[in-house]
C-alpha positions as CSV (number, residue, x, y, z in Angstrom):
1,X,104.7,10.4,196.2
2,X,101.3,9.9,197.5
3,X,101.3,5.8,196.3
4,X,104.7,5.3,198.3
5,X,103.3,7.0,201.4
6,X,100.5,4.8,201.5
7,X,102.5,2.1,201.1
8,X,104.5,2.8,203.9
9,X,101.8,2.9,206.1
10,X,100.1,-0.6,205.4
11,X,102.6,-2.5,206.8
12,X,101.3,-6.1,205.9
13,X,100.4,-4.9,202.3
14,X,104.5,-4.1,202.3
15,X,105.0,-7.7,202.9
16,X,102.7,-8.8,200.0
17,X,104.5,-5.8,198.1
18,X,108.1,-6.8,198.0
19,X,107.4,-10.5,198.1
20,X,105.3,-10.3,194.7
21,X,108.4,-7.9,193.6
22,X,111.0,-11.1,194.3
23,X,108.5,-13.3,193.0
24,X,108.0,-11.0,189.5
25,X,111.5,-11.0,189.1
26,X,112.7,-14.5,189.3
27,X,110.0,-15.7,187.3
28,X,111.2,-13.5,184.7
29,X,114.5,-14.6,185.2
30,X,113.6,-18.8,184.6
31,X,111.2,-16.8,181.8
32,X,114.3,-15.7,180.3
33,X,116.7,-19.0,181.2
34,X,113.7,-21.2,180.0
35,X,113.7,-20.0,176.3
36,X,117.5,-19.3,175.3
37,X,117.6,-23.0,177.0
38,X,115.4,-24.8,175.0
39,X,116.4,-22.7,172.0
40,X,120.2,-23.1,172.6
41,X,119.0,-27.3,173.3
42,X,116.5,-28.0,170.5
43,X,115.8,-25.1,168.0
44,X,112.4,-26.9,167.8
45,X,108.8,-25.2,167.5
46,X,107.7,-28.3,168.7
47,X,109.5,-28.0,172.5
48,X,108.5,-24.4,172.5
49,X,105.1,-25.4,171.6
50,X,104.9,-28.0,175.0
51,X,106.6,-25.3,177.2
52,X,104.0,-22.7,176.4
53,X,101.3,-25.3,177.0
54,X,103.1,-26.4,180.1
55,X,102.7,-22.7,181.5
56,X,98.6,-22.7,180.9
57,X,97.7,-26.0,181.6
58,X,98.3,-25.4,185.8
59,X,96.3,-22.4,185.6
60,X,93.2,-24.0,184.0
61,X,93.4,-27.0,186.9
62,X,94.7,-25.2,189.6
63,X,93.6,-21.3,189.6
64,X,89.5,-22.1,191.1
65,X,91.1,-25.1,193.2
66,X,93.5,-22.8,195.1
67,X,90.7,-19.7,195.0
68,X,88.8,-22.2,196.6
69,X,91.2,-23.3,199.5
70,X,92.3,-19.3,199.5
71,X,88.6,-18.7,201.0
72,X,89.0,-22.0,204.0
73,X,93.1,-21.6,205.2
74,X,95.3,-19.0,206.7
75,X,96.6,-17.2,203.0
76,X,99.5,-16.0,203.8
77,X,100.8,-19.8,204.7
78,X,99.1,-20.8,201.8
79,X,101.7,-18.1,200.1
80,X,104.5,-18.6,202.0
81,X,104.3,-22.9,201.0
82,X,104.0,-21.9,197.5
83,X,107.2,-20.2,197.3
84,X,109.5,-23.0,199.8
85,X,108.3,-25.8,197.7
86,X,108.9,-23.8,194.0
87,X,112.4,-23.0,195.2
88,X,114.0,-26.7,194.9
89,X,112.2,-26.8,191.1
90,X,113.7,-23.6,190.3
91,X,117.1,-25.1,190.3
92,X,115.9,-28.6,188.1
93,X,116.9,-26.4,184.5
94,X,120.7,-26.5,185.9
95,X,121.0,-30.1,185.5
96,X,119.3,-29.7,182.4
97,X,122.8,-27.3,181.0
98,X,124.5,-30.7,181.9
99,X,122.2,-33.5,181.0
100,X,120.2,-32.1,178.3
101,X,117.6,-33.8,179.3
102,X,114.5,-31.8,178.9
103,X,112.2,-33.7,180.8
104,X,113.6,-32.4,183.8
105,X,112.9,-28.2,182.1
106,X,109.3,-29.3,181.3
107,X,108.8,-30.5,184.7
108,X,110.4,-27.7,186.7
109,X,107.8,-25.4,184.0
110,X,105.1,-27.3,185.5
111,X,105.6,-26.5,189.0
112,X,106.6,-23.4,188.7
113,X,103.8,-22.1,186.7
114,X,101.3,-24.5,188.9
115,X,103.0,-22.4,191.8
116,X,101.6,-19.5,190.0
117,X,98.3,-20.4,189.6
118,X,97.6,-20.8,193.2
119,X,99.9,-18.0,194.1
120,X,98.0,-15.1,192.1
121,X,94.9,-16.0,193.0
122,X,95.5,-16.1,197.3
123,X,97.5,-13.1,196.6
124,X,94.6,-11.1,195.1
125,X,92.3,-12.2,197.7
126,X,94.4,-11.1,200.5
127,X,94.4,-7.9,199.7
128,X,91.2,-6.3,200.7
129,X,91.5,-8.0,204.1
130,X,94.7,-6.2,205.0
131,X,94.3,-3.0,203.7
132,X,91.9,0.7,204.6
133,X,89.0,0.1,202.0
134,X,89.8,3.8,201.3
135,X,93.5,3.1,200.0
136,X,92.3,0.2,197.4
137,X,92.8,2.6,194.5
138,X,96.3,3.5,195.0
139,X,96.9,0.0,196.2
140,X,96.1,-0.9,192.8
141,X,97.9,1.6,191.6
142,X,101.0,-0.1,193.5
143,X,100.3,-3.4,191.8
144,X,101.3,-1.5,188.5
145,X,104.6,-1.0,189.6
146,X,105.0,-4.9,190.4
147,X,104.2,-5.4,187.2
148,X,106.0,-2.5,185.8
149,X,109.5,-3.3,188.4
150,X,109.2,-7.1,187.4
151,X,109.5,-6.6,183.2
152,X,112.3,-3.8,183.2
153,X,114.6,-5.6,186.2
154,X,113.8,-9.3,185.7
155,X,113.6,-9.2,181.9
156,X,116.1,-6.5,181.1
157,X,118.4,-7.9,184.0
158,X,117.9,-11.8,182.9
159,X,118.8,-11.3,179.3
160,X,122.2,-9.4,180.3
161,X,122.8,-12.0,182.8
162,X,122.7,-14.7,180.0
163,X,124.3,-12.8,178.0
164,X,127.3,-12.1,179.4
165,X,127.4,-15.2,181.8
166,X,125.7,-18.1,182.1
167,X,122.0,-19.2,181.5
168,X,122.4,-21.2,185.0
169,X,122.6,-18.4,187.2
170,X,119.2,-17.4,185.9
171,X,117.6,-20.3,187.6
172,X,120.1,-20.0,190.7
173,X,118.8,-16.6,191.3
174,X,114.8,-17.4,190.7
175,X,115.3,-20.0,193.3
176,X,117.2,-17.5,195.7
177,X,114.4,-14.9,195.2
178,X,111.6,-17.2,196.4
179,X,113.4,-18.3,199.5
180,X,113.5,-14.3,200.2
181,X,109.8,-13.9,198.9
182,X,108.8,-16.7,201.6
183,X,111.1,-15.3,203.9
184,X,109.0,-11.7,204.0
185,X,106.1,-13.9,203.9
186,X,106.5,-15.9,206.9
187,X,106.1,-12.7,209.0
188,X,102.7,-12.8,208.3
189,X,102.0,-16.3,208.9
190,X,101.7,-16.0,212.8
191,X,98.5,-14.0,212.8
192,X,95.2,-14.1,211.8
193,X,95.6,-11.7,208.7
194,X,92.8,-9.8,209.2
195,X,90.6,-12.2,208.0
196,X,87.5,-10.7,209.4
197,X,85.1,-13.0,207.4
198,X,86.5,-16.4,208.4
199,X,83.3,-17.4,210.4
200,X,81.6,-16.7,207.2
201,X,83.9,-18.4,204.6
202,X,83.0,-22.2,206.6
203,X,79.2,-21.7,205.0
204,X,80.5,-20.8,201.6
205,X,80.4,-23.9,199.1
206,X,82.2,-24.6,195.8
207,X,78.8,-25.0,193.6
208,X,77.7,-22.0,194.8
209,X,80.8,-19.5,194.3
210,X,80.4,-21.1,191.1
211,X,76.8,-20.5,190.2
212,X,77.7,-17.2,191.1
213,X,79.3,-16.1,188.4
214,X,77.1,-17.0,185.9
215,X,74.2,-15.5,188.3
216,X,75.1,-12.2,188.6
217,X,75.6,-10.2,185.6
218,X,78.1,-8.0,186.3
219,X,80.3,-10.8,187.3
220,X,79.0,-12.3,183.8
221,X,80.4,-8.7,182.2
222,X,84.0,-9.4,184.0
223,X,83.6,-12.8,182.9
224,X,83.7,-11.6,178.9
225,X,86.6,-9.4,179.8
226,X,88.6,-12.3,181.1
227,X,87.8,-14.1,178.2
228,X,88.2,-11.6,175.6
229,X,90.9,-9.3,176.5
230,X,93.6,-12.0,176.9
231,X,93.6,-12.8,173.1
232,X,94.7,-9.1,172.0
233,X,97.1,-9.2,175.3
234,X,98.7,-12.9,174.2
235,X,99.1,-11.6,170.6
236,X,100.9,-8.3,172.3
237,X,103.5,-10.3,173.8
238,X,104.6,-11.7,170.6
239,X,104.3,-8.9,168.1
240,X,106.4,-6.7,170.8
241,X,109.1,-9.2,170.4
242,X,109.0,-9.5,166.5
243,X,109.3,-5.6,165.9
244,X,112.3,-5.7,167.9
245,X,114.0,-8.7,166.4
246,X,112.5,-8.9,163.2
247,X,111.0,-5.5,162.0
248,X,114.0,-3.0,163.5
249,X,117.2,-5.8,163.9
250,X,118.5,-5.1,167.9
251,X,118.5,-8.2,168.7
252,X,118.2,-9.3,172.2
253,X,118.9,-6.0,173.2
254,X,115.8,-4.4,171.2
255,X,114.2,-7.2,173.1
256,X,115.2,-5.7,176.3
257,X,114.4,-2.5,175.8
258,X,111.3,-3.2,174.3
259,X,110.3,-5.1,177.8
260,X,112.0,-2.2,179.7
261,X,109.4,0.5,178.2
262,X,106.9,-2.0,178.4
263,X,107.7,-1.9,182.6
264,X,107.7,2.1,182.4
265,X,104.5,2.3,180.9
266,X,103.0,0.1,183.7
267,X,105.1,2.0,186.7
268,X,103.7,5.4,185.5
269,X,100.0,4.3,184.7
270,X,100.7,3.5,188.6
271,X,100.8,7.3,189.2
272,X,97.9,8.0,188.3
273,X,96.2,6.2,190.8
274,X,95.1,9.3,192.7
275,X,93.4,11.0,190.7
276,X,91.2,8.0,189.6
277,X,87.9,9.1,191.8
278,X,85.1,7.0,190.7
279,X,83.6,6.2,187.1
280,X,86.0,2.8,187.0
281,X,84.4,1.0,184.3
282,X,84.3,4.5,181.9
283,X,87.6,5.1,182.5
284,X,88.4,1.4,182.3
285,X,86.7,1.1,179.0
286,X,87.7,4.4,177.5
287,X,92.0,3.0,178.1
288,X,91.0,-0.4,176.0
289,X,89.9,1.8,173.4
290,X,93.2,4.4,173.9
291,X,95.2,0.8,174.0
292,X,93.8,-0.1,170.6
293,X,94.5,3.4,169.0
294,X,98.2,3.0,170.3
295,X,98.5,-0.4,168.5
296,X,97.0,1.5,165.5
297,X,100.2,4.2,165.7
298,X,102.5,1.3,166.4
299,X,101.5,-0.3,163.0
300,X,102.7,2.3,161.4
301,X,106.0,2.6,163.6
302,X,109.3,3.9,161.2
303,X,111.8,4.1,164.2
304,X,112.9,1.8,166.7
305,X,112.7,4.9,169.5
306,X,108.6,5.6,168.1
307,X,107.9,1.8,168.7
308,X,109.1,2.4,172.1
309,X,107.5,5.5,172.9
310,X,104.3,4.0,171.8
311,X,105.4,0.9,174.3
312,X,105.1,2.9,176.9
313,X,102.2,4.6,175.8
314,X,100.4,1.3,175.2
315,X,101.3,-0.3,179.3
316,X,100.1,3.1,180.3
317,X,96.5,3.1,179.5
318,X,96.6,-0.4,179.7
319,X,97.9,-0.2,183.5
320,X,95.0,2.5,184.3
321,X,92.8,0.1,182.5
322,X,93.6,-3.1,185.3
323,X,93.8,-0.5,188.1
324,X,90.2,0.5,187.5
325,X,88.9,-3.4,187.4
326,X,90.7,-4.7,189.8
327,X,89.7,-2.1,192.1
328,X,86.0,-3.0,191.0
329,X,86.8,-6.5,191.6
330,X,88.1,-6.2,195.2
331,X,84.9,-3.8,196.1
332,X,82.5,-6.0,195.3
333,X,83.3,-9.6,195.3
334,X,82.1,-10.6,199.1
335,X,85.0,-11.8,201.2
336,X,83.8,-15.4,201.7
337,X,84.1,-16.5,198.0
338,X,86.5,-13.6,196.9
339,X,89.4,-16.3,196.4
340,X,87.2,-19.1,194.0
341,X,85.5,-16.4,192.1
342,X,89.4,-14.7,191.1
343,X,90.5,-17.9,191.1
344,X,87.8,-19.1,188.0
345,X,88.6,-15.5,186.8
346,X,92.1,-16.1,186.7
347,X,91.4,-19.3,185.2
348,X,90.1,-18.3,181.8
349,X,92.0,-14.8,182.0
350,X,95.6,-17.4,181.9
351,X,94.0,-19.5,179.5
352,X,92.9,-16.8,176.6
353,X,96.1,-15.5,177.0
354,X,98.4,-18.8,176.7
355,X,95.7,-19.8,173.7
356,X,96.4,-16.7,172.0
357,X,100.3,-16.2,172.5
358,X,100.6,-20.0,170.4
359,X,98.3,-18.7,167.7
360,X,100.4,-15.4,167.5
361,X,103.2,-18.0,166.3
362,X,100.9,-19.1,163.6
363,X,99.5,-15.7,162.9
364,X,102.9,-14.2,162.3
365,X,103.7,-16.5,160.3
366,X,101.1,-15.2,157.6
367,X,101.6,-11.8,158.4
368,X,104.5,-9.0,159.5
369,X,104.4,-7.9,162.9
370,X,103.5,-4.8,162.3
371,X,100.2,-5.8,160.3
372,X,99.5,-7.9,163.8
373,X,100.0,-5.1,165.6
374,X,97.1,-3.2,163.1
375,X,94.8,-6.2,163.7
376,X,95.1,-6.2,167.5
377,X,94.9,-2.5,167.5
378,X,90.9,-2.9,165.6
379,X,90.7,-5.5,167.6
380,X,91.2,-4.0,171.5
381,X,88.9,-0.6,170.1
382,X,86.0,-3.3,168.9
383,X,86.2,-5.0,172.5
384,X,85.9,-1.1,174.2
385,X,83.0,-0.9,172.1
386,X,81.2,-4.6,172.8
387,X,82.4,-3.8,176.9
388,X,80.5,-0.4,176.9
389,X,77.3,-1.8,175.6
390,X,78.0,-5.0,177.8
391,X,78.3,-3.0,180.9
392,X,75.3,-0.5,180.1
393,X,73.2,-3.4,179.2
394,X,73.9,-4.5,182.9
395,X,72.1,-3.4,186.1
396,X,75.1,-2.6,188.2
397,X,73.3,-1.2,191.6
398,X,71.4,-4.4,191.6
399,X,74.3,-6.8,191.0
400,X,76.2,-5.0,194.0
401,X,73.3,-5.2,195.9
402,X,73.2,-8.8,195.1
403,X,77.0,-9.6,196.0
404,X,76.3,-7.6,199.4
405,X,74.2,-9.7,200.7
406,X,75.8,-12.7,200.2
């Protein structure tokens, strides 16, 4: 396979690759641990309530900062740190099995997800300096199957695990997976990482990464996507859950499946990645509005195996959809603010979305899942529509030419 082979030969993106892979799917596993504990401890909508806000808040304070530090120190130490000093956190929940004393879940939350929030952003920006410009497509493609690898092994695989063990060794095994995520990372702590714009990143400043987005309008368009699309994707990650719990009773293990299609749709949108050539935002736009249509279908879902089918069907587009952008992103953002400006991206991207999955709570509680599913299905196909006119309403060739010269 034509992904595979170029990931074979960019050795340092392999790194990056399997590390992200560990980290995926032991954050999926304390994902997993975090809920059935505070569900098995509380029952409360209140506790959920402060975990989900404990999972958004880092991202809003510390996505730009560590964008910002992402563009002045060595990343892949900045990586490798984030995932030794997680690890001890990872295991606070198992005195939490004994104690009960929740304080100690909410803070381990904290860290973790504050972990995240620097994590993601350094991550992103590493990756055009250590891979051919030429292989940024199917690289993108590649970051599909992360995403696609982490929901169908660490969600599938952490509900069996609690299931038929015990909720502890979720939180055992997160914390084992970043010692072997930092371990992979450390190899690439001893060189310079390709860095070719370091002598460049020294002149850039915080104000003016920041002015920058607002400056430049394509950068204002992305803006409105990161802020936008979020809401429907929060809202997604409920309703998904309610039709297999609620709408089609298979319990936790409709839950799984539903998160295992969810993974396949993202691993084979990852095929597709060469024979994207060109016209990113068209095809970026025209999935949002094939994404919207499948949440149409999946209103009207009779069987458990359609909703899954359209599951899959849904992560597909929706995976072509981020390859295209991201690979936009990565083109054009200039090396020497590439880590703020993903990092404020991030930012409100994490924060639409952790908005929007506690309103889904409210939302559903009004409405089926299946007529949320309707509502986010009009709603993705009026966002293709206000993104087209945003983007042709935008002089791209000059905004490039803009962000080249800086």
């Amino acid at each position: 396979m034509h992904s595979f082979r170029v990931l074979k030969s960019e050795k340092n993106y392999q790194i990056i690759f399997w590390s992200s892979v560990f980290n995926g799917i032991g954050g999926r596993f304390t994902q997993v641990g975090s809920f059935a504990l505070l569900y098995l401890l509380t029952e409360s909508g209140i506790a959920l309530g402060i975990l989900m806000a404990l999972l958004v808040l880092p991202t809003i304070i510390f996505a730009p900062i560590s964008g910002y530090l992402a563009d002045r120190f060595h990343k892949a130490k900045l990586l490798y740190w984030t995932d030794i000093i997680r690890a001890p956190f990872a295991l606070l929940p198992i005195l939490v099995t004994y104690t009960g004393e929740l304080s100690l879940l909410y803070l381990s939350t904290f860290v973790i997800a504050s972990g995240n929030a620097v994590y993601d952003p350094v991550r992103f920006s590493t990756i055009p300096d250590i891979v051919d410009k030429r292989n940024l497509v199917t690289i993108n493609g590649l970051e599909q199957n992360i995403v696609g690898i982490t929901l169908v092994f660490g969600s599938l695989l952490g509900g069996i695990i609690a299931f038929f063990t015990n909720v502890s060794l979720l939180f055992f095994f997160h914390a084992v997976c970043l010692i072997l995520a930092a371990t992979l990372m450390r190899r690439l702590t001893s060189g310079e990482l390709t860095t070719s714009s370091r002598t460049e990143v020294a002149e850039s400043s915080l104000k003016e990464s920041g002015f920058l987005i607002i400056k430049v309008a394509l950068l204002r368009v992305f803006l409105i996507i990161m802020l936008l699309m979020p809401l429907a994707n929060g809202v997604d990650n409920v309703i998904f859950n309610l039709i297999a719990l609620e709408v089609f009773n298979k319990g936790e293990l409709g839950v799984g499946l539903i998160y295992a299609s969810l993974g396949l749709g993202f691993v084979i949108s990852s095929t597709m990645a060469k024979w994207i050539k060109g016209k990113y935002i068209k095809l970026g736009v025209l999935m949002i509005l094939l994404e919207g249509i499948g949440h149409l279908l999946l209103s009207q879902s009779v069987f458990f195996l359609q909703a899954l089918t359209l599951a899959i069907f849904i992560t597909f587009v929706g995976g072509i959809s981020d390859i295209c952008f991201n690979t936009i992103l990565m083109k054009i953002l200039p090396a020497s603010k590439r880590g703020f400006l993903f990092g404020t991206l991030s930012m409100f991207q994490n924060s639409s979305m952790g908005i929007a999955m506690i309103g889904a709570g409210f939302l559903t509680a009004w409405i089926t899942p299946l007529q949320s599913a309707l509502l986010v299905g009009i709603t993705y196909i009026i966002l293709a529509l206000i993104f087209m006119l945003a983007f042709r309403s935008v002089n791209i060739r000059s905004s490039i030419r803009t962000l080249k010269k800086l």
